[in-house]
C-alpha positions as CSV (number, residue, x, y, z in Angstrom):
1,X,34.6,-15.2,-36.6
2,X,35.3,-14.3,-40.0
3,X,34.4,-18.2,-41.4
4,X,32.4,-17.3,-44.2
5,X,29.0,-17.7,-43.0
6,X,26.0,-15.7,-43.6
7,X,25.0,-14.9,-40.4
8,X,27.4,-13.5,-37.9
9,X,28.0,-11.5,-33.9
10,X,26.4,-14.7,-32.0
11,X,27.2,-13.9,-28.1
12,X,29.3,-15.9,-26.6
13,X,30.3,-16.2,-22.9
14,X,32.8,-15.2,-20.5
15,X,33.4,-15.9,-16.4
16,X,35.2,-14.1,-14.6
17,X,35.8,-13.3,-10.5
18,X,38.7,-10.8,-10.9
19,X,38.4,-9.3,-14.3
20,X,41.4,-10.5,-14.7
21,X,41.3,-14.6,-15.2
22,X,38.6,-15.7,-17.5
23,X,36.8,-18.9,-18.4
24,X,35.6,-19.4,-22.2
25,X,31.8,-21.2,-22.0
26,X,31.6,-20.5,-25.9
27,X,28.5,-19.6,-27.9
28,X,25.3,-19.4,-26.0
29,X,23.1,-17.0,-28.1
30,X,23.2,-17.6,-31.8
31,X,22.6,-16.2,-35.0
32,X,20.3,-17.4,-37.4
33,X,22.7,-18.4,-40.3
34,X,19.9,-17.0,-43.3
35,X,20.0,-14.0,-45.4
36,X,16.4,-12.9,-45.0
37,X,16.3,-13.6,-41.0
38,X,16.3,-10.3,-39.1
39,X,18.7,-11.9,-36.4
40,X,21.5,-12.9,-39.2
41,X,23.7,-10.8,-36.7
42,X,23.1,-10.4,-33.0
43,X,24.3,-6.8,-32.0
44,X,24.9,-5.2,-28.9
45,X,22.9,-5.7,-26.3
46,X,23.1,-6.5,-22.4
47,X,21.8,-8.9,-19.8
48,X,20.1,-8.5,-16.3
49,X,19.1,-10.4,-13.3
50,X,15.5,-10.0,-12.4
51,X,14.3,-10.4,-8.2
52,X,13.6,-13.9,-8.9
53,X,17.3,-14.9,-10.5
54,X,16.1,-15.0,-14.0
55,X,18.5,-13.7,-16.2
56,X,17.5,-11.6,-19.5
57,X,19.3,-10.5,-21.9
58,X,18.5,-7.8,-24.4
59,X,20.2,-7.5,-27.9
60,X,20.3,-6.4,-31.2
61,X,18.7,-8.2,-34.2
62,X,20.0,-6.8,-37.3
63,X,20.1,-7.2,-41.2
64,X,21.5,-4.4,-43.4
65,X,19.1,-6.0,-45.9
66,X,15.6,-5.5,-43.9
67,X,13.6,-2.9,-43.5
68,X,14.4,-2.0,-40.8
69,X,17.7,-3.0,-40.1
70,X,17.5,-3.4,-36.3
71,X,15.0,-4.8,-34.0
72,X,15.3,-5.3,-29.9
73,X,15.0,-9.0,-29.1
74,X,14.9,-10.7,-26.2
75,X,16.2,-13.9,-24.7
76,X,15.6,-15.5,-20.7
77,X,18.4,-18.1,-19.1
78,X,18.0,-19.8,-15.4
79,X,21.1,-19.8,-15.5
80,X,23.3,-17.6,-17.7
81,X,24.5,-20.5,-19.8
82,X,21.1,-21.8,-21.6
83,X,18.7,-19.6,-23.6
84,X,15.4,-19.3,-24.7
85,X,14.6,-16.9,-27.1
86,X,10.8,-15.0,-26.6
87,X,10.2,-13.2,-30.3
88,X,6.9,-12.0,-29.1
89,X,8.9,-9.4,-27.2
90,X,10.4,-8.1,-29.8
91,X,10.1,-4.4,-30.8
92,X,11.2,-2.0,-33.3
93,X,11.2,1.6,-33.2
94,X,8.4,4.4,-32.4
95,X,7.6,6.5,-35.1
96,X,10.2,9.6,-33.8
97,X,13.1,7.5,-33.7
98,X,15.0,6.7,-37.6
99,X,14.3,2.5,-37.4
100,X,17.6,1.9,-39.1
101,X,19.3,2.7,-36.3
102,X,17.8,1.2,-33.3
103,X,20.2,-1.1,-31.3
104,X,22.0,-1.5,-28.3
105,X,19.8,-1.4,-25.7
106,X,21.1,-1.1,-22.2
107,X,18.8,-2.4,-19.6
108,X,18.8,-1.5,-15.5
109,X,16.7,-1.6,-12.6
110,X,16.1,2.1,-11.2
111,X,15.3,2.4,-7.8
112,X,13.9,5.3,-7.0
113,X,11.2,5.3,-10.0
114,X,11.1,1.1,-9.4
115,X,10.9,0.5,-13.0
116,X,13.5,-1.1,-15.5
117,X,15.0,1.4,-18.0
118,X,16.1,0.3,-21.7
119,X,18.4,3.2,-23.2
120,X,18.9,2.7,-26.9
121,X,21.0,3.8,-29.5
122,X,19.0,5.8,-32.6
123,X,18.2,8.8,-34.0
124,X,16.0,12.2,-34.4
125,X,15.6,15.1,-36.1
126,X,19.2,14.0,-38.2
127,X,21.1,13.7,-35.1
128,X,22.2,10.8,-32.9
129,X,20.3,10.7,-29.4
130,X,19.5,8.0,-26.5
131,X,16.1,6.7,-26.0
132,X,14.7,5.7,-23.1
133,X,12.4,2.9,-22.5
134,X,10.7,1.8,-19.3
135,X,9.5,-1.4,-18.5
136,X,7.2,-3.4,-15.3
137,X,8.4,-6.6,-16.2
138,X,10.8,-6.8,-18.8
139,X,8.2,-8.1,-21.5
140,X,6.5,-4.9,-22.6
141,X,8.3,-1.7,-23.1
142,X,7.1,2.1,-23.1
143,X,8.8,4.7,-25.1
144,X,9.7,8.0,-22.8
145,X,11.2,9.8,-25.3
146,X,15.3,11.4,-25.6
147,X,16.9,11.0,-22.6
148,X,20.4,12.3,-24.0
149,X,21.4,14.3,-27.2
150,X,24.2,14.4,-28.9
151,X,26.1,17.5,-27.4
152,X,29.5,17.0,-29.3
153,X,29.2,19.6,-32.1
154,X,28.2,17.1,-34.8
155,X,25.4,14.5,-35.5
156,X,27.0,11.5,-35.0
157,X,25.1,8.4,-33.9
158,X,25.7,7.8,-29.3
159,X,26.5,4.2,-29.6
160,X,26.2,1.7,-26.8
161,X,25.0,4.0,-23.8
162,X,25.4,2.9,-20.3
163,X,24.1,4.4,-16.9
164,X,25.3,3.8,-13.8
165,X,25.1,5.0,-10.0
166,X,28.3,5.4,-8.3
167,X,29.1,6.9,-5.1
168,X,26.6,9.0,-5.5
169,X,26.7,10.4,-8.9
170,X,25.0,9.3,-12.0
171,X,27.7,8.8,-14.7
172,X,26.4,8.3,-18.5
173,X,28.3,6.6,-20.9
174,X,28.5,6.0,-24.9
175,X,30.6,6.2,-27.8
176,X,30.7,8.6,-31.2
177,X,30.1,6.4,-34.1
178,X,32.1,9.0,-36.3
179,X,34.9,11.9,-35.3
180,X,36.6,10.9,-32.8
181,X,35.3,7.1,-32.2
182,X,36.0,7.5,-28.7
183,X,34.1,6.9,-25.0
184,X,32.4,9.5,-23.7
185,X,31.3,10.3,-20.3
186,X,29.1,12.7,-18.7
187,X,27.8,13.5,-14.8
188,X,24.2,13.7,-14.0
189,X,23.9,17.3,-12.2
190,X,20.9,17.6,-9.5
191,X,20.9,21.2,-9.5
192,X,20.5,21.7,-13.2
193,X,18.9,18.3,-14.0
194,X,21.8,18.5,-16.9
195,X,24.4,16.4,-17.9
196,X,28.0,17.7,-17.2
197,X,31.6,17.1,-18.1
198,X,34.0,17.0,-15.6
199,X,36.6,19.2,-15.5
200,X,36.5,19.0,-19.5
201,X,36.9,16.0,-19.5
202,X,35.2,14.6,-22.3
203,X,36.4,10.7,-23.0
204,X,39.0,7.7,-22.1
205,X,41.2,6.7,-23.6
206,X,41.5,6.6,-27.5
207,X,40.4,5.6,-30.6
208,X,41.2,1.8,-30.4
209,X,39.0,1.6,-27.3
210,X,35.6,1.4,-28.3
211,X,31.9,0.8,-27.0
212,X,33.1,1.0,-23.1
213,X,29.9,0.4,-21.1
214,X,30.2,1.3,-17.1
215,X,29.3,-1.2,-14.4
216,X,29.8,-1.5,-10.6
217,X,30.5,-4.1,-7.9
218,X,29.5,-0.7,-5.5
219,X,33.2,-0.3,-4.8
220,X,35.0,0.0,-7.9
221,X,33.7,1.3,-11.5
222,X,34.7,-0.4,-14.6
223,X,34.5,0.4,-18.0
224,X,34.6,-2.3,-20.3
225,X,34.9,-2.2,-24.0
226,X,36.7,-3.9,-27.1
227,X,39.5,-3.1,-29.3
228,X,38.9,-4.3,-32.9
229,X,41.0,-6.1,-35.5
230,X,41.6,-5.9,-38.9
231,X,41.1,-9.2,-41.4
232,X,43.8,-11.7,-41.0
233,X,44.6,-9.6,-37.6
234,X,47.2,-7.6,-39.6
235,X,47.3,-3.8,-37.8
């Protein structure tokens, strides 16, 4: 909001039917507006409905001033529009993964392993990979190690990852923190239990599209994402 406050990145919230006409609810998650909190900015996370209509989301609690910067937090809603915030869930990274950079954690039901997975933003070995997390019940969370590494020729971090089934293909999203700040996208191949470009094609779109995560009504796949601004909005 750029008002001067100590904290910042509360989530706010947006309905739509069409992607097309929106309605503003306004803040729903928020910061806590203290230097030493480690949710003085709410980063990137993402929200799912469990079988019984519960809704959870999953974000980011981060301050550039802790050690470490970035914990995975927690929040339920019966209804999408009031939260309740469970800290005893909250997690920070295992020992092989860099803890300063631990964040946006992308949450789904799989259905053939019939487990949640959590893919996370972080790092190993001084390169940027995804994590993957797994998860009965949304509360407690097991670490299965890299699911993805970076493959672009440098180290940059792969931030907000997204995974998604789609006519019946497994497509893998996320965007280079550095280079190129672009979206990527890769196929999940069978055969060779690799990840594949198609047709060379690496990303969408350009550098003022950023963090595009994938989701599908099961007819149409969408990639949604944010272009940013500049202080007083000036280009």
């Amino acid at each position: 909001a750029r008002d001067g406050e100590v904290g910042f990145h509360p989530f706010h919230l947006l309905k739509t039917k069409d992607f097309y006409h929106y309605q503003d609810i306004g803040e729903v998650i928020s910061y806590v507006n203290e230097e030493s909190n480690q949710e003085r900015a709410l980063g990137t996370g993402s929200i799912i409905r469990d079988k019984k209509g519960q809704y959870h989301a999953f974000y980011t609690a981060h301050n550039g001033s802790l050690t470490p910067k970035e914990k995975i937090r927690h929040a339920v809603s019966r209804n999408g529009d009031d939260w309740q915030k469970i800290p005893s869930d909250t997690f920070a990274a295992s020992s092989q993964y860099e803890a300063n950079d631990f964040r946006d954690p992308y949450v789904f039901w799989h259905p053939q392993e019939e487990k949640y997975w959590m893919l996370l933003t972080t790092r190993t070995n001084q390169t940027g990979v995804i994590a993957k997390y797994t998860s009965s019940d949304l509360s407690q969370w097991e670490d299965e190690g890299v699911f993805f590494e970076n493959d672009l020729g440098n180290d940059s971090n792969l931030e907000c990852p997204s995974y998604v089934f789609f006519e019946g293909n497994w497509y893998l999203a996320f965007s280079d923190q550095w280079d190129q700040r672009v979206v990527h996208y890769r196929v999940w191949d069978e055969k060779t239990k690799t990840f594949e470009q198609l047709d060379n094609i690496d990303f969408v779109d350009g550098a003022g599209f950023y963090a595009g995560r994938l989701e599908t009504d099961g007819e149409n796949l969408y990639l949604v994402g944010w272009i940013p601004t500049k202080e007083n909005h000036d280009e």
